[in-house]
N, C-alpha and C positions, 0 to 999 in steps of 0.2 A: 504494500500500500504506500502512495507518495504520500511524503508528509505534506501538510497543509500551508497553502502561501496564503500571501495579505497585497492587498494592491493598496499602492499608494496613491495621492493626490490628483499624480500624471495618468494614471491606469498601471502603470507598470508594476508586474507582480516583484514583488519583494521576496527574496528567498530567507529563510529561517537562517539562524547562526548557524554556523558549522560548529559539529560534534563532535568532540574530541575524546580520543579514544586512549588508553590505559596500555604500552608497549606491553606485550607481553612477554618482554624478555624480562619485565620488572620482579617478576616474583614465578618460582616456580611450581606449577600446584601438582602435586600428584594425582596420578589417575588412582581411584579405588583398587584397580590391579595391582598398581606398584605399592602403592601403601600395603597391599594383606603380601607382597613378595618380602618388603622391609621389615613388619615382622615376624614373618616367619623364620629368614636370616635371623633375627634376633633372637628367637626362641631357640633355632639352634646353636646359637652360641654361647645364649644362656647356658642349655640344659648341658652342652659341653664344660661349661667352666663347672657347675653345680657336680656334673659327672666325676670331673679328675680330682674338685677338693673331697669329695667324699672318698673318693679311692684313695690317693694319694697324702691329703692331711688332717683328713679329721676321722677317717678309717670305719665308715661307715657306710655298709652295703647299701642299705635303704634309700640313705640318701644318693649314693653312687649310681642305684640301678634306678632311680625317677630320673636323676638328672641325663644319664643316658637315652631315657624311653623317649624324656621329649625330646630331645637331637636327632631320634631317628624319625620319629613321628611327625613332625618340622619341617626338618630336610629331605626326610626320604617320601612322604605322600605326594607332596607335588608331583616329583621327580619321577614316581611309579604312576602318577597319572597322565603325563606327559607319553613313561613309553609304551602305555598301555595304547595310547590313541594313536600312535607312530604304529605300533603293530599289527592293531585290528582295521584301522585304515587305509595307512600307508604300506602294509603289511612288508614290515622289513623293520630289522632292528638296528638299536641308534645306542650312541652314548647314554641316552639316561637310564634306558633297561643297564647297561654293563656298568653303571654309576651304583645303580642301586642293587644289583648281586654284590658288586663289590664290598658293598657297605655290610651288609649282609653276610659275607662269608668272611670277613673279618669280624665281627661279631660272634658267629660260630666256632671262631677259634680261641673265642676268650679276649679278643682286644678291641671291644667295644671301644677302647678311644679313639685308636683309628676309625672305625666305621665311623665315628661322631665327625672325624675331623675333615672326614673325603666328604661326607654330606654338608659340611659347612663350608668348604671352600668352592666345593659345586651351587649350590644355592646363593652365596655370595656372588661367583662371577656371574648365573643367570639373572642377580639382581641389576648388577652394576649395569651388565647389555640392556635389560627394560630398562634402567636410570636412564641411560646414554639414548634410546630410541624415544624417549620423552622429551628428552632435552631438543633433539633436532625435531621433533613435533612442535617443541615450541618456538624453536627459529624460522620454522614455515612459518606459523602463526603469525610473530614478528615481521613475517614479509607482507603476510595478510595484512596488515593494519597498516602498511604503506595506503592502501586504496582509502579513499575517503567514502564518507558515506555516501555522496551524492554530490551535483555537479547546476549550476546552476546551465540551464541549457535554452537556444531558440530551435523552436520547431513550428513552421507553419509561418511564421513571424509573430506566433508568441513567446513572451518568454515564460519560465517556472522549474521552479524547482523538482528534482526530481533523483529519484536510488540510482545506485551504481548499476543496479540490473536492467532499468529501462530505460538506459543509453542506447539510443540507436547511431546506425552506419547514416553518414548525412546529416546529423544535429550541431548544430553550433554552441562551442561551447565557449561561456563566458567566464573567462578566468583574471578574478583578480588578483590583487598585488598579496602575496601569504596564502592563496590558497595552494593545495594540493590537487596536481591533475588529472583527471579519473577516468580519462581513457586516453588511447592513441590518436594523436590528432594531428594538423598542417594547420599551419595560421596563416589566415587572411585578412587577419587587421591587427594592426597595432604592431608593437614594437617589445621587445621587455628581455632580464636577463633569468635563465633557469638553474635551479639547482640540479642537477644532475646526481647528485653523488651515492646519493642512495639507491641507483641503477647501475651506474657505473664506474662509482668509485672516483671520478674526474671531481678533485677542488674546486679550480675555477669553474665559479658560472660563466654559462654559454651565453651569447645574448642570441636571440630568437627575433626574426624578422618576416616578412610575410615569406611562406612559401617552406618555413621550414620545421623538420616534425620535431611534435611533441610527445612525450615519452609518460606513460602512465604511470603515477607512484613519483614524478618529481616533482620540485616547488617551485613554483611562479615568484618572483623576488619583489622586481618593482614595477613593471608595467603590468595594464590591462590588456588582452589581446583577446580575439575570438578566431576560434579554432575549430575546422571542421573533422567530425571523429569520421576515423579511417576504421579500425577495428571494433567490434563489441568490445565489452568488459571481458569477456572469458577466454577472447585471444589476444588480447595486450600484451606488452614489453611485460608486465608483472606476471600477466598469468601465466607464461610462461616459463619467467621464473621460478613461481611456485612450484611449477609440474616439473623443472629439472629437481630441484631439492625431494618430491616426491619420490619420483624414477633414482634418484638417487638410494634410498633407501633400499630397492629392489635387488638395483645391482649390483652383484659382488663381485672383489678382487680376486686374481688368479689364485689366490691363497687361499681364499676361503672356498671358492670352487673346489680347489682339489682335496682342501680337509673334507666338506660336507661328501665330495665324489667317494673318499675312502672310508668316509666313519661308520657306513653300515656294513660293507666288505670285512673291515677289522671287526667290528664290534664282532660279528657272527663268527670269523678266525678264532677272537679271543677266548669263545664260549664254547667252539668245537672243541681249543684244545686244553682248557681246564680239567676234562674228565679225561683226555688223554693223558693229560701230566700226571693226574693221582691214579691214573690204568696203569701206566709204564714205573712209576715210583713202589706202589703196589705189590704189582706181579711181578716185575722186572727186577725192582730196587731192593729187594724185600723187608720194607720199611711197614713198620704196624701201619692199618690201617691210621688211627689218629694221626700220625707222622707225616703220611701221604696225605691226607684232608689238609692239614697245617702249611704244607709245604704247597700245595694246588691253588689254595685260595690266596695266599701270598703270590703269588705266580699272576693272579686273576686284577690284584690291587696293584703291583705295578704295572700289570702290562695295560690298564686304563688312561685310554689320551686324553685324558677328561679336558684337563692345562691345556693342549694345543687345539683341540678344537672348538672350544670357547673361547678362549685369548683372541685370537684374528678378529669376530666379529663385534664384539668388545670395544676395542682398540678401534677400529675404523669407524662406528658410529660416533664411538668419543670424540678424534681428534675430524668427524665431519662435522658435529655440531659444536664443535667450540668455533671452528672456522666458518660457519655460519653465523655464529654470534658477534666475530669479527669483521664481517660484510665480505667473504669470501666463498663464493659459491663452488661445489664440486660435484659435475654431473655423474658421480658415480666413485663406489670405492675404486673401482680399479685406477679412473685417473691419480687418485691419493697413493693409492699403491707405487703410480710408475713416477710419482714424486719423490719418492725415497731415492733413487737413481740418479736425480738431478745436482748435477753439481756446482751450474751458472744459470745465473738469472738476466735476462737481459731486460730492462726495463727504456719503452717507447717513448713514455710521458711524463716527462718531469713532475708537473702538477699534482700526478699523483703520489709524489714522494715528498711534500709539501706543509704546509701546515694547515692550509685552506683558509688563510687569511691574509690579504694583501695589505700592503704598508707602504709608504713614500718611501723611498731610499735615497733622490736627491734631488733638490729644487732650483731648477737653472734660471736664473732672474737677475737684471741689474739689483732687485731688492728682494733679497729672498724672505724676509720675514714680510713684506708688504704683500707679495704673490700670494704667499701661503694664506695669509687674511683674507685675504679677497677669494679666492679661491672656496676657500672651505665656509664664505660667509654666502657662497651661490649655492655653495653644494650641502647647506646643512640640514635642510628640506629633505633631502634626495635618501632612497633605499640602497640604489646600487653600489655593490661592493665598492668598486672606485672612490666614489664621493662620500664615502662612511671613511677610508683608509684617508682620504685628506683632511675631514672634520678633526678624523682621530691625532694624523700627526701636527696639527694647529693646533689643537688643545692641550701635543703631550710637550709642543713646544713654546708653551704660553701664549 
């Protein structure tokens, strides 16, 4: 629904204030998912510390074996519901079934603290990757609130206010000095200079003249200009940005391809040949049975990749959404990947190595402090960068 205008004196409708919106990078909120993953981490760390002071310093079973039960009940249900659904669906086995034997048959040997410890450092990394896939959820969002609500626009030859969704191809749009531009557009009146930076990282504003495009998600400085929209909203300079940061999530690095390629081939390896190691220890070795179970399930707890195939996806959602947070967009882990490679950087554009604030550096005049007066007494009015950086250095030099 558009919100509602007012016409004034002339007829001409009056558009409502613009509404300002809350970055979303400002706070981060948990999903209800990652909150019950945090603490369930938590409970298995608890019932692990609760586990080893009762074994270890205060020498009581009771308390030993609750504090145990929760660590496995904590860590290991998730983990057993995860590879229940990989099995009966995806019908193939994964690290979390061979996570959670593991835990398992360390426990059967008597060393419930390990089994505590492999369920907590498993459910910790699968927290830390939902942390990290939130985080860049919330840098897309953050790109999301680049777009404004609405756009003051002529259609027909009226004008009115109107959402970002009922932009049409052909509307002109009327953009004043501090607003925010809400679709792709070409100007055909006026004059004025843009912020770009929030698209493209370039400091200096552009100035914009008839004939040249405007970028969705940047800021109009100091002129007014009317601009005809080229794209909808959902094919803009932003929306596309958003949909690389989406796709980005999708695709993975050649690392992570070839752990996920191998972790249900091993998993199923590692599970074939745990009964073979305590068959051949057994029969072979002629080690008592307990000996052989002992020695098997130990076999079953290190031979778990648990570490390397959660580590990669981890690690690349992290370092993509801090780099999203940074205004660095990366259409995929793999380009992050073949970043580790790079050894030289060659940078095009000075500007954007800058500080994104311009300043006099030197005033050529028979009378340099009379210039500078004069100068910064035409330009004190003025929005544009330029004439803000003369006020400024008149003022910082009395």
């Amino acid at each position: 629904m558009s919100a509602p205008t007012t016409v004034n004196s002339h007829g001409t409708p009056t558009p409502p204030p613009p509404q300002t919106r809350t970055p979303s990078t400002a706070t981060f909120q948990l999903s209800p998912a990652l909150k019950r993953a945090v603490l369930l981490t938590a409970l298995t760390l608890l019932g692990l510390i609760v586990g080893l002071t009762g074994q270890h310093v205060l020498h009581l079973p009771a308390l030993m074996w609750a504090g145990y039960i929760v660590a496995f009940l904590a860590g290991g249900i998730p983990a057993a519901r995860e590879a229940i659904h990989t099995l009966t669906v995806e019908h193939k086995l994964d690290v979390d079934l061979l996570m959670v034997l593991a835990a398992l048959g360390a426990a059967s040997i008597g060393q419930m603290a390990d089994g505590a410890i492999l369920l907590f450092l498993f459910s910790l990394s699968n927290t830390l990757q939902d942390w990290a896939m939130g985080r860049t959820k919330n840098a897309i969002a953050a790109l999301m609130d680049l777009n404004p609500e609405g756009a003051t626009i002529r259609r027909n030859g009226v004008e009115r206010w109107c959402e970002l969704g009922e932009i049409q191809v052909g509307d002109l749009l009327l953009v004043r000095p501090g607003e925010r531009i809400a679709a792709d557009a070409q100007v055909i009146r006026g004059n004025t200079a843009v912020d770009e930076s929030p698209i493209t990282g370039e400091s200096r504003p552009i100035d914009k003249e008839v004939g040249s495009p405007l970028s969705s998600g940047t800021v109009n400085l100091n002129g007014s200009v009317e601009a005809e929209v080229l794209r909808p909203a959902g094919e803009s300079t932003l929306a596309r940005l958003v949909g690389l940061m989406e796709e980005a999530q999708t695709q993975k690095s050649q690392t992570e391809m070839l752990s996920e390629r191998w972790e249900s081939p091993y998993a199923t390896l590692v599970l074939i040949a745990v009964p073979l190691v305590f068959a051949a220890l057994y029969s072979l070795g002629g080690l008592p049975s307990a000996d052989a179970w002992y020695r098997a399930m130990t076999f079953m707890v290190v031979a778990s990749p648990c570490a390397v195939v959660i580590s990669t996806p981890a690690v690349m959602l992290s370092a993509m959404a801090a780099a999203a947070r940074s205004g660095v967009l990366f259409k995929s882990s793999a380009a992050l990947d073949a970043l580790a490679g790079i050894n030289t950087v060659a940078f095009d554009k000075t500007g954007t190595l800058t500080q994104a604030k311009m300043s006099v550096s030197r005033v050529v005049a028979d009378d340099e402090a009379a210039a500078l007066s004069l100068a910064a007494g035409l330009e004190r009015h003025s929005e544009h960068p330029i004439a803000q950086a003369v006020v400024r250095a008149a003022e910082e030099r009395g």
